[in-house]
Structures are given as structure tokens and as C-alpha cells.
Residue, then its C-alpha position, 0 to 999 in steps of 0.5 A: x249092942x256093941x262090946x266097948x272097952x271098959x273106961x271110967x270117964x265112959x262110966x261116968x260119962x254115962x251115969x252123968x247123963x242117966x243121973x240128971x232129968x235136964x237133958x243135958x248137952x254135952x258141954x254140961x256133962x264135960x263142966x260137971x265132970x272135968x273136976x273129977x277127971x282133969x284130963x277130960x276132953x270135950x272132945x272125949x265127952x262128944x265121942x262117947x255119947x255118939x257111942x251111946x246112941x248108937x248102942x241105944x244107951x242114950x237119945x237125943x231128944x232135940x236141938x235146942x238153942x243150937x245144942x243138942x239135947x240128950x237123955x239117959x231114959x230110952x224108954x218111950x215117953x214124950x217132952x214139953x220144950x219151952x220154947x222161953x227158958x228152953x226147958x226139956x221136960x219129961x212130960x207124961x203123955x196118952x199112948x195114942x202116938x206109939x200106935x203109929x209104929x204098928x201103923x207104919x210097919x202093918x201099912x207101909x212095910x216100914x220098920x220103925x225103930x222110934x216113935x218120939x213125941x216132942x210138944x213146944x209151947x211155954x212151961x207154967x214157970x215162964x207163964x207166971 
């Protein structure tokens, strides 16, 4: 990971994203900020979460509704997308899916650095 430059509106960037599990988008993470920090811009918001993921900090997690969705929890885990209110919900899933990284490193010779599992379909609350 890359050494950056301590900012608050980064700090807070960061923590807004690691304090909500809705898999923001980044215009969300700007409109729950810009109150406190008037001088945000979008603009500065897309950076520093493109610096995030590239420190491995946050992961996008989909595009949804033509918006990228993010997430402040790295650690492997699947989501559920709805695919009727467009929901991104943590979801608690069987291992089984992360074997395919010693699969294809053992196998294939690749290095894997991710191994995601994404489920659509509809959420029990759009099932009512």
C-alpha cells in the first residue's frame, strides 16, 4: 500500500464508506459529506475512492443501475443484488467459492487476487 498524504476529507471519505453496509455510490458518499466539508467536490470524492481500491482499502462490489457500488468490508464475503429495488446486501454464503483460488493458482498457474461471489435474484422485502 501506498504511503498518501494525510487529508481529513480523505479520512472521511473513508470512514463514510466503512460506516454504512449499503454499498454506497459515490454520489452518496459526496451528498452525506458535503455539509460538513462545503468545499467537497464529487470530483474529489471519485479520486480518493479510486485511491482506495487501489490501496485495497475499499472493493467495488457491482454496477448497479449504471452506478458503481462500493464496500468498506474487504474481507471475502458474498452479496445478494435485487435486481427490483437494487439492493446490495451482505449475505453469509458456503466457502465452497474461495477454493477456486487455490484451484486456479494450483492448476492453471494463475495468481489470484480475488475471488467475489455476487447472487441476483429478488430480496424478501420486494417478495411481499
Amino acid at each position: 500500500m501506498k504511503t498518501r498524504n494525510y487529508s481529513q476529507k480523505r479520512e472521511a471519505i473513508l470512514a463514510k464508506v466503512r460506516s454504512t453496509k449499503s454499498h454506497p455510490t459515490a454520489e452518496w458518499v459526496y451528498q452525506e459529506l458535503k455539509g460538513t466539508y462545503p468545499d467537497l467536490s464529487l470530483g474529489t470524492v471519485y479520486r480518493n475512492i479510486g485511491l482506495f481500491k487501489d490501496d485495497g482499502l475499499i472493493c467495488t462490489v457491482a454496477t448497479v443501475a449504471g452506478q458503481e457500488r462500493i464496500d468498506g468490508n474487504v474481507e471475502p464475503h458474498g452479496h445478494f443484488i435485487c435486481r427490483t429495488c437494487r439492493a446490495v446486501i451482505d449475505i453469509d454464503a458456503p466457502t465452497e467459492h474461495l477454493e477456486m483460488e487455490s484451484y486456479l493458482e494450483k492448476s492453471q498457474g494463475f495468481q489470484v487476487e480475488r475471488v467475489d461471489l455476487t447472487v441476483y435474484g429478488t430480496c424478501k422485502t420486494c417478495l411481499k
